[in-house]
C-alpha positions in Angstrom: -28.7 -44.0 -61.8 -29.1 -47.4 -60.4 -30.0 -49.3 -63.8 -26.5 -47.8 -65.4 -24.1 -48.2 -62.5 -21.1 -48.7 -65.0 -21.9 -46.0 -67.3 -19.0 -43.5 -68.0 -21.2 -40.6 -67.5 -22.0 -39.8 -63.5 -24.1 -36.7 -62.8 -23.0 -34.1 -60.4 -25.8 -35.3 -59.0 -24.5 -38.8 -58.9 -21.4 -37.7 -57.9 -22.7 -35.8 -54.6 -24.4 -38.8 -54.1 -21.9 -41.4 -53.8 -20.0 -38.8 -52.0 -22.0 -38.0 -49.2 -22.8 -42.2 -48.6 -19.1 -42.3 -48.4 -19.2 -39.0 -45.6 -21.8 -40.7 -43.7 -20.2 -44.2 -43.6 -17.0 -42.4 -42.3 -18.5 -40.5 -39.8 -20.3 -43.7 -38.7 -17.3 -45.7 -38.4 -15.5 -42.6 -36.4 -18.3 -42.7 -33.6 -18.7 -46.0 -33.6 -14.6 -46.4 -32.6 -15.0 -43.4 -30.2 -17.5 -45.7 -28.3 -15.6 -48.6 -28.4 -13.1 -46.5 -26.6 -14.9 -45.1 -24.1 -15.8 -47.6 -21.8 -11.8 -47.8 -21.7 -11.4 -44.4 -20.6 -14.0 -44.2 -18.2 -12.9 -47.8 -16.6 -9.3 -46.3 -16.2 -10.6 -42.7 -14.1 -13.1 -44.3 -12.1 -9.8 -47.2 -10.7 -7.4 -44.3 -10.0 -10.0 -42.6 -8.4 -10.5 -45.9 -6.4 -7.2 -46.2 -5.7 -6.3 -43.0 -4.4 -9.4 -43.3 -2.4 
């Protein structure tokens, strides 16, 4: 696999491979914005709760 990474012929093996690095980087990216907005979220709650207070 790695010492023909331009060959024409992929296995499905290959395939589900490259596939699932692809899934996992996605799914990496996702949580990593969902934290990012967090702290955003939580900020805004806890200051309306302090102002109402």
């Amino acid at each position: 696999m790695f010492t023909k990474l331009h060959s024409t012929t992929r296995s499905t093996l290959d395939k589900a491979i490259v596939v699932s690095i692809a899934a996992m980087l996605a799914m990496n990216a996702f949580v990593l914005a969902q934290q990012q907005q967090a702290p955003t979220v939580v900020a805004a709650s806890v200051a309306t709760a302090t102002v109402k207070a």
